[in-house]
PLY file of the C-alpha trace (Angstrom):
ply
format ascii 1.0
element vertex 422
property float x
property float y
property float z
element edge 419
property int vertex1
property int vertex2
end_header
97.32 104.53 94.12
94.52 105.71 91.81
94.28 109.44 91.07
90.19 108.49 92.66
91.50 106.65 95.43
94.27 109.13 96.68
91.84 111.74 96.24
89.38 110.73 97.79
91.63 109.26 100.84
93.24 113.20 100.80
90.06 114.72 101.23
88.91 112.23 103.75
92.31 113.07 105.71
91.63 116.67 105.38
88.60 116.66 107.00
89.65 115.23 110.05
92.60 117.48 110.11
90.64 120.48 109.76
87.74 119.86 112.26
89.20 121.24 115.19
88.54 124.75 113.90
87.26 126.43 110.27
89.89 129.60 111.82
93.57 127.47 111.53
96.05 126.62 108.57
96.12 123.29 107.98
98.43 121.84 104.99
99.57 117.97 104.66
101.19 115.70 101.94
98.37 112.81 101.13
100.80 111.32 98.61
103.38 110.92 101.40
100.50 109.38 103.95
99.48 106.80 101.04
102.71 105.43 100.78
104.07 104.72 104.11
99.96 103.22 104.55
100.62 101.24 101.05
103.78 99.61 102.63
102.25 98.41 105.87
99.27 97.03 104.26
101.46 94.78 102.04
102.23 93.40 105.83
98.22 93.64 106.97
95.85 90.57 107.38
92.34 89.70 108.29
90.30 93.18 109.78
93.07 95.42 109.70
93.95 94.58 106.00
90.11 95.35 105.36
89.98 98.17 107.67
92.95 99.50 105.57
91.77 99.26 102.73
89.10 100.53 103.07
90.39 103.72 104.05
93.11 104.00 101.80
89.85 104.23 99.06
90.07 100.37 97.77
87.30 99.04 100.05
87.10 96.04 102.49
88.02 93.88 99.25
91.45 95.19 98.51
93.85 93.19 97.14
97.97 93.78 97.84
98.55 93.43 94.54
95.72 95.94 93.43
97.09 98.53 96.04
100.54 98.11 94.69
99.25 98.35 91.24
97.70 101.42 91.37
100.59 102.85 93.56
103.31 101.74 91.24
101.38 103.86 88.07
101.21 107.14 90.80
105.04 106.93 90.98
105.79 106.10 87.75
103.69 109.22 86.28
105.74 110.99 88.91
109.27 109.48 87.89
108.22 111.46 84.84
108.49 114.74 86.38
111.30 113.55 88.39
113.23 112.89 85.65
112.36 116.01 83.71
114.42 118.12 86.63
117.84 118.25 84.38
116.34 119.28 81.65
113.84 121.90 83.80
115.82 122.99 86.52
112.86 125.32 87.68
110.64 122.46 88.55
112.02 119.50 90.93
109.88 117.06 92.44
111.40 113.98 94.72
109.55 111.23 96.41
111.88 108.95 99.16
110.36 105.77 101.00
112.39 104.08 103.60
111.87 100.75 105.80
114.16 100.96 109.14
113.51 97.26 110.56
114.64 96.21 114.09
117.95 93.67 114.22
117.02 90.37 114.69
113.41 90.65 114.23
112.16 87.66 111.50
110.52 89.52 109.07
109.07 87.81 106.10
111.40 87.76 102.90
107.77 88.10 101.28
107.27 91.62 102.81
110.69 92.74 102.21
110.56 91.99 98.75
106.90 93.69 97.94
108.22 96.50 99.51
111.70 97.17 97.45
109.73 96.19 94.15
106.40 97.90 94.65
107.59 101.06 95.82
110.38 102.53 94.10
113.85 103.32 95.48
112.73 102.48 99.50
116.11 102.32 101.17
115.65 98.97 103.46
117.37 98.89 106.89
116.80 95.49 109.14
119.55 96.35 110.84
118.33 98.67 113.14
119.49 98.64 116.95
115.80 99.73 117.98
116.43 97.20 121.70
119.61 99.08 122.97
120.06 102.41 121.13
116.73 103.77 119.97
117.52 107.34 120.65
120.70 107.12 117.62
118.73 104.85 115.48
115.86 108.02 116.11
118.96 110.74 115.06
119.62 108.89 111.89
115.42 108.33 110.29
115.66 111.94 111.11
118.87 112.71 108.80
117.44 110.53 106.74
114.29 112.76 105.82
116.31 116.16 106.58
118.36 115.05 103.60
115.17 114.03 101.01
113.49 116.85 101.99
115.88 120.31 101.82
116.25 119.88 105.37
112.60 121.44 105.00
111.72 118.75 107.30
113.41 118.67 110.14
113.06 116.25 113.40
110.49 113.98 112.28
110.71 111.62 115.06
110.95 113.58 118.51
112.53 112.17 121.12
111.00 109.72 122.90
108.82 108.56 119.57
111.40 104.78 119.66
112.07 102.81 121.82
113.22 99.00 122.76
109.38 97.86 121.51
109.95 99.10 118.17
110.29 96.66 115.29
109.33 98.51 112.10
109.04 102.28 111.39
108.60 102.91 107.93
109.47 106.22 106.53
108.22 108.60 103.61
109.43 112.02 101.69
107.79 114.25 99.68
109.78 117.49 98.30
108.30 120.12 95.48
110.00 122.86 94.25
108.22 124.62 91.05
108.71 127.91 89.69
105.46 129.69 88.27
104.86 129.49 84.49
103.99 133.13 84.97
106.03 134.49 87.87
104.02 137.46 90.17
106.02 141.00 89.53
107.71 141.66 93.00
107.46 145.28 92.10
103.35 144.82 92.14
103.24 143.24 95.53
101.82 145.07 97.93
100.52 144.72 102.06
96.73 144.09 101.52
94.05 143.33 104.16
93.48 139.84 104.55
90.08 139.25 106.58
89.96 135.89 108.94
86.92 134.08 109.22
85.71 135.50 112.46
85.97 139.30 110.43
89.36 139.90 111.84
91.80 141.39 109.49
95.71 141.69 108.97
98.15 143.58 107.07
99.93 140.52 104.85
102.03 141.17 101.43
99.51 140.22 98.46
101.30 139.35 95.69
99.31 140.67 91.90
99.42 139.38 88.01
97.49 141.44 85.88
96.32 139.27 82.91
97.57 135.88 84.14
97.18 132.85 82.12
94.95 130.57 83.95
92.43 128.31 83.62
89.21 129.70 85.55
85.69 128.63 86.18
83.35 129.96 88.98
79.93 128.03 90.54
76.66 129.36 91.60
75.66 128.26 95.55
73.79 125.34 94.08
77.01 124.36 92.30
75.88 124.49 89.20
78.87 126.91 86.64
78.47 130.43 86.94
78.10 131.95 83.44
81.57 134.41 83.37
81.40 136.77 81.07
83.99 136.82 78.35
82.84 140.33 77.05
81.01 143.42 78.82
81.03 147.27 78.38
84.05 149.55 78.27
83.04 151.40 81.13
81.23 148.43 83.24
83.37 148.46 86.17
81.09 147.11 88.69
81.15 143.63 89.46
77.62 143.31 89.26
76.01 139.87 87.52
79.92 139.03 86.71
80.74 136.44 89.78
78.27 134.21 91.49
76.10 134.85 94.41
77.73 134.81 98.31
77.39 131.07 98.55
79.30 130.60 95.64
83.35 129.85 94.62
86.08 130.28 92.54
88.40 127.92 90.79
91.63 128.80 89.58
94.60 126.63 88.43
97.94 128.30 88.25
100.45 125.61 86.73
104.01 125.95 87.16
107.26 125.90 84.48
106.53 122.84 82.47
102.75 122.39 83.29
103.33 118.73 85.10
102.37 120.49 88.24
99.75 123.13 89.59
98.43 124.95 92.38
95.02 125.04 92.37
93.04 127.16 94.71
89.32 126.80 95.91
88.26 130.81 96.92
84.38 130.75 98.48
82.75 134.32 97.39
82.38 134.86 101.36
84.70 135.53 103.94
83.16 133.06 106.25
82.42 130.65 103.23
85.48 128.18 104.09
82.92 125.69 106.17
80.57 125.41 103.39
82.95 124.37 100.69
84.53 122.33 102.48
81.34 120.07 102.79
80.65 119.83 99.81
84.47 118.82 98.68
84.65 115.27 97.60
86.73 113.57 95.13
83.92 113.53 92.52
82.85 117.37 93.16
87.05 118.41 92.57
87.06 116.22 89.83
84.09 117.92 88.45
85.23 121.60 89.35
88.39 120.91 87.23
87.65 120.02 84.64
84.55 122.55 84.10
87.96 125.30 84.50
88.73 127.21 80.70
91.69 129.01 79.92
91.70 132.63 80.05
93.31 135.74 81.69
92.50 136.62 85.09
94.04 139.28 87.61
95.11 137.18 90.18
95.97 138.31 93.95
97.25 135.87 96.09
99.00 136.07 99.32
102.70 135.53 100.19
102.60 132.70 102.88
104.29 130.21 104.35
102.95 127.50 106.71
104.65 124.18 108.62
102.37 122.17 110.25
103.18 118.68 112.17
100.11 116.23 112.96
100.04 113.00 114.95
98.01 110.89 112.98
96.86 108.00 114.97
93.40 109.22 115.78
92.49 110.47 112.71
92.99 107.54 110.67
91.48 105.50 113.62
88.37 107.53 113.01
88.63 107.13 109.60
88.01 103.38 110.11
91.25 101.57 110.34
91.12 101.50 114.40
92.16 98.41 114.82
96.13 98.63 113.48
96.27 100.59 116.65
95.46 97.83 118.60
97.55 95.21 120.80
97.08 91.95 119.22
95.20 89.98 121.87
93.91 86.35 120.35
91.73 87.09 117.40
91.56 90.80 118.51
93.55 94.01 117.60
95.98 94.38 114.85
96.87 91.85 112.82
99.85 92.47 110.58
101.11 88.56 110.25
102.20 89.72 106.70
105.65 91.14 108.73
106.92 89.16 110.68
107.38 85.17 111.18
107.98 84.98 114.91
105.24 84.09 117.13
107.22 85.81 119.86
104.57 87.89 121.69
107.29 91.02 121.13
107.11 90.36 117.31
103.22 90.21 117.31
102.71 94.01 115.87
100.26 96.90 116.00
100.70 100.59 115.28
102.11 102.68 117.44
102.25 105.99 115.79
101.68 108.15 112.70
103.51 111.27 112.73
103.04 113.92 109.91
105.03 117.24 108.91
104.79 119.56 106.33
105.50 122.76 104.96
105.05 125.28 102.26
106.07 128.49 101.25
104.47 130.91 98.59
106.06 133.35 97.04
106.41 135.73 93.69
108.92 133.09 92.12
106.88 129.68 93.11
106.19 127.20 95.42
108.54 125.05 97.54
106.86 122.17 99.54
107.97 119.39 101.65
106.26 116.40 103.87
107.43 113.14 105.56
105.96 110.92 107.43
106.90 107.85 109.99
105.00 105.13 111.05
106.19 102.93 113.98
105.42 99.53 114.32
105.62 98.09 118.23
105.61 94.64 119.63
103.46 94.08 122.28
104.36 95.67 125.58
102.90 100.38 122.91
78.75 150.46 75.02
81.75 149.26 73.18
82.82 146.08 74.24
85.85 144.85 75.80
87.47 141.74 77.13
86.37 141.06 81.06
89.44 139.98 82.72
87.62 138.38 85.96
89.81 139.19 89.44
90.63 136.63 91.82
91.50 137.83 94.65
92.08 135.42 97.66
92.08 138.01 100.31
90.04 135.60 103.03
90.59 131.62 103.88
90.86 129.60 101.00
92.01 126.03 99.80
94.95 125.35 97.84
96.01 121.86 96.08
99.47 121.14 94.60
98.60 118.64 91.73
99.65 116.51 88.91
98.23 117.45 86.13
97.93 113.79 84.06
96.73 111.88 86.86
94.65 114.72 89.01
96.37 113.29 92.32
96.86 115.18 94.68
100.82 115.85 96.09
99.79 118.55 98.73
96.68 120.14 100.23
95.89 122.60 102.60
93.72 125.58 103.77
95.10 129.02 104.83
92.62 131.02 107.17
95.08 132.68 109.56
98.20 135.19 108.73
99.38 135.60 112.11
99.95 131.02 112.37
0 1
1 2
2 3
3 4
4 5
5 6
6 7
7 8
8 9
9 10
10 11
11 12
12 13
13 14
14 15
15 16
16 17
17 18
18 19
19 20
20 21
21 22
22 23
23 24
24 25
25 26
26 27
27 28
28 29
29 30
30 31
31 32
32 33
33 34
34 35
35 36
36 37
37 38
38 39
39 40
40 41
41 42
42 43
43 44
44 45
45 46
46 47
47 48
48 49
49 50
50 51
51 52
52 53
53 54
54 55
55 56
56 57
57 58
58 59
59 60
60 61
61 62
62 63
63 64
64 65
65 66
66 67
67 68
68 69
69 70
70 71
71 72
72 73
73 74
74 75
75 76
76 77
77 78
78 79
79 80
80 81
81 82
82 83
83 84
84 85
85 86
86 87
87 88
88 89
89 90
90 91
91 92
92 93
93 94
94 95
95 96
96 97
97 98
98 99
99 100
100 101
101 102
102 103
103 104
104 105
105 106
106 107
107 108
108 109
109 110
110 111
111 112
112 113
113 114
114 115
115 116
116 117
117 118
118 119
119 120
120 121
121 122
122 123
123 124
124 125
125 126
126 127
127 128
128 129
129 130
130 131
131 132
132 133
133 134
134 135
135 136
136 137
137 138
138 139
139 140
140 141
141 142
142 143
143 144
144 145
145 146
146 147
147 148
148 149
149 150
150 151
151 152
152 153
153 154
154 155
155 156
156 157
157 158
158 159
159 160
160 161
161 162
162 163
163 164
164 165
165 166
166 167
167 168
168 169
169 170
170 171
171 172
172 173
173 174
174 175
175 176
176 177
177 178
178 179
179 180
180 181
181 182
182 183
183 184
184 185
185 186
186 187
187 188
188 189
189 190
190 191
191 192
192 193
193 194
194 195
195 196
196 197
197 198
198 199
199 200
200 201
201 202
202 203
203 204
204 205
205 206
206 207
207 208
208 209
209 210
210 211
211 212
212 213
213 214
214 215
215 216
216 217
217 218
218 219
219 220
220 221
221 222
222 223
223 224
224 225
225 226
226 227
227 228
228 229
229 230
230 231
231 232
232 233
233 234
234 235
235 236
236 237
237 238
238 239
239 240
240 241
241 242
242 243
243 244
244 245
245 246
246 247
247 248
248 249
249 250
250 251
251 252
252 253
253 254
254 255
255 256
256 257
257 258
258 259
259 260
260 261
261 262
262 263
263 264
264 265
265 266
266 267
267 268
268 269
269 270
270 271
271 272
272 273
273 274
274 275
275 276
276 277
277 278
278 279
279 280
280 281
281 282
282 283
283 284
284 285
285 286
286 287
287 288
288 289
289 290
290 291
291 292
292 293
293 294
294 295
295 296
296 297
297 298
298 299
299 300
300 301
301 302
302 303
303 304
304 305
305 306
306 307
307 308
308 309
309 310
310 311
311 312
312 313
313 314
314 315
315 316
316 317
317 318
318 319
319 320
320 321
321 322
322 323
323 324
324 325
325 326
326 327
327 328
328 329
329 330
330 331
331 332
332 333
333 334
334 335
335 336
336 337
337 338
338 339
339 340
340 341
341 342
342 343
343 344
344 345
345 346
346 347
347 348
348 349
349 350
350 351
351 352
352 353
353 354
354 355
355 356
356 357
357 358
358 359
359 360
360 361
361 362
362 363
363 364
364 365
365 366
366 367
367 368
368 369
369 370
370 371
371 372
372 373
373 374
374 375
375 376
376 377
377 378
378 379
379 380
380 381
383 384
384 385
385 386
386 387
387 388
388 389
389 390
390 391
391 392
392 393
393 394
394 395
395 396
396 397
397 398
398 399
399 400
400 401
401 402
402 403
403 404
404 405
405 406
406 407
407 408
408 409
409 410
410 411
411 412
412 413
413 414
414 415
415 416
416 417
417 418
418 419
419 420
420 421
């Protein structure tokens, strides 16, 4: 999937994830969405192929094989890092795709195959005993992403999410585990108020670098680049005409051992900025706020966190646009994913019956560690003398983070943390 596409598909995702309230974490894996949506629109036709595609960032015009394409270069420039884990222990990054298809059910050889050669090492499953033991078939996708994930990711499916309807659930892993180029001292972490967007603060260990090597770059409130410094007085220690105004930000990018991955994090100047920027993020403005960043030293603070989120999926992407894989096929109405399956068996006619989504993250001195899977079930029919300035970031009120590849820009993680106490 295109760094563009992805991004702008993440972003879209966000949003909808993060409406319910400016106040909550929120963290997801886009990457991990993309491909389990990449493998059922190989299997999409007619208004839901065009409906997905459209949300997945190709438009109503989308071709499979342009899709695939652009997924197969995301993975490969992945692979990369993959493969650069003997070699850099501190840095490990896995992806895992899985197909679990039900026994018996006639799905096309054509699907099968796009699947296996468009999408790396999917483990494929039609074997599945959906019709009389859901519940173990359930037990085992769960292993299944326990095992690619750390057990980080635990209980994917809960029970109840299969049943003798299901033909197809198609499965996806994320896992991220980077040490920091330039670890945070433990000894210079220290509690530190945090203030929520509401103006209610908490006691939370904020870890500090003193003179990190970063790349940096801060925006006035028309989002036009904020001037920083790179000199000023001895004994200037106000930070008067050094930052921009209250409706401005701060961009920082914090790459870990190797520098095929970063964090990057998206700090508003005020505490209740978090609403604000996240209008105006799109995959054009990140694109532009990156690559604006410079390399210098900056005093970074940044909390210690950790957040696991789950998310059922179905409405959001239905709002997004692609409402009718959700739908019974009916005639000429509701999902149409004739790309699957060769029956015309009524019970082999298939629609989307969920999306579910987990994901966590921790944050510490050392690193990161991040995981994410997602599932997606397929039913039949039934449902004065100068000095260096050394800017401070200090993230000490909601902010965005991004876990990204560098080369490509995409995005492997993305989230927002606004509340200690989640």
């Amino acid at each position: 999937m295109s760094s563009q596409a992805i991004t702008g598909f993440a972003i879209d995702l966000y949003d909808r994830l993060a409406l319910p309230s400016a106040g909550v974490n929120v963290f997801c894996s886009p990457l991990s969405v993309s491909i389990v949506l990449g493998m059922a629109f190989e299997g999409a036709r007619g208004r839901t192929a065009q409906e997905m595609g459209q949300v997945l960032g190709f438009g109503t015009n989308a071709t499979r094989e342009a899709v695939h394409s652009e997924m197969r270069s995301l993975l490969a420039a992945v692979q990369v890092v993959s493969e650069l884990n003997g070699l850099l222990p501190q840095v490990e990054l896995r992806l895992a795709g899985a197909l679990w298809g039900a026994r018996g059910c006639p799905f096309r050889r054509e699907f099968v195959e796009a699947v296996r050669e468009h999408y790396g090492k999917t483990a494929i499953d039609t074997s599945c005993d959906f019709a009389n033991d859901p519940e173990s078939e359930r037990q085992r996708i769960n292993r299944w992403v326990a095992e690619h994930t750390d057990g980080r990711i635990e209980n994917l499916l809960s029970a109840g999410a299969l049943d003798p309807l299901t033909r197809l659930v198609l499965t996806s892993a994320v896992y991220f585990r980077g040490e920091w180029a330039t670890p945070f001292p433990e000894l210079d972490t220290r509690d530190g108020e945090f203030t929520r967007i509401e103006g209610a603060t908490a006691q939370i260990p904020m870890m500090l670098n003193w003179h990190d090597p970063v790349r940096y770059a801060a925006f006035n409130p028309d989002g036009t680049p904020f001037e920083t410094p790179r000199t000023v007085a001895r004994d200037d220690l106000t930070p008067d005409g050094k930052y921009p105004g209250e409706g401005g930000w701060l961009v920082l990018e914090k790459p870990y051992r190797g520098n095929q991955i970063s964090m990057t994090v998206i700090l508003p100047m005020a505490v209740d900025g978090i609403g604000a920027l996240e209008k105006r993020l799109s995959a054009e403005e990140l694109d532009s706020w990156t690559r604006m960043m410079e390399d210098r030293e900056v005093t970074v603070t940044l909390p210690r966190f950790r957040v696991e989120k789950t998310y059922h999926l179905n409405d959001a992407l239905a709002a997004l646009g692609m409402g009718s894989a959700f739908e019974q096929p009916t005639g000429d109405e509701g999902a149409d994913f004739g790309g699957m399956s060769e029956s015309p068996d009524p019970i082999n006619q298939l629609s989307i019956g969920f999306v579910i989504h987990k994901a966590f993250v921790e944050v510490n001195e050392k690193g990161t560690e991040a995981a994410a899977a997602t599932g997606l079930g397929l039913i039949g029919m039934s449902r004065s003398e100068m000095a260096d300035f050394i800017p401070e970031f200090r993230a000490d009120h909601p902010f965005l983070f991004l876990i990204r590849h560098r080369e490509t820009g995409s995005l492997l993680f993305l989230g927002r943390f606004a509340n200690p106490a989640a």
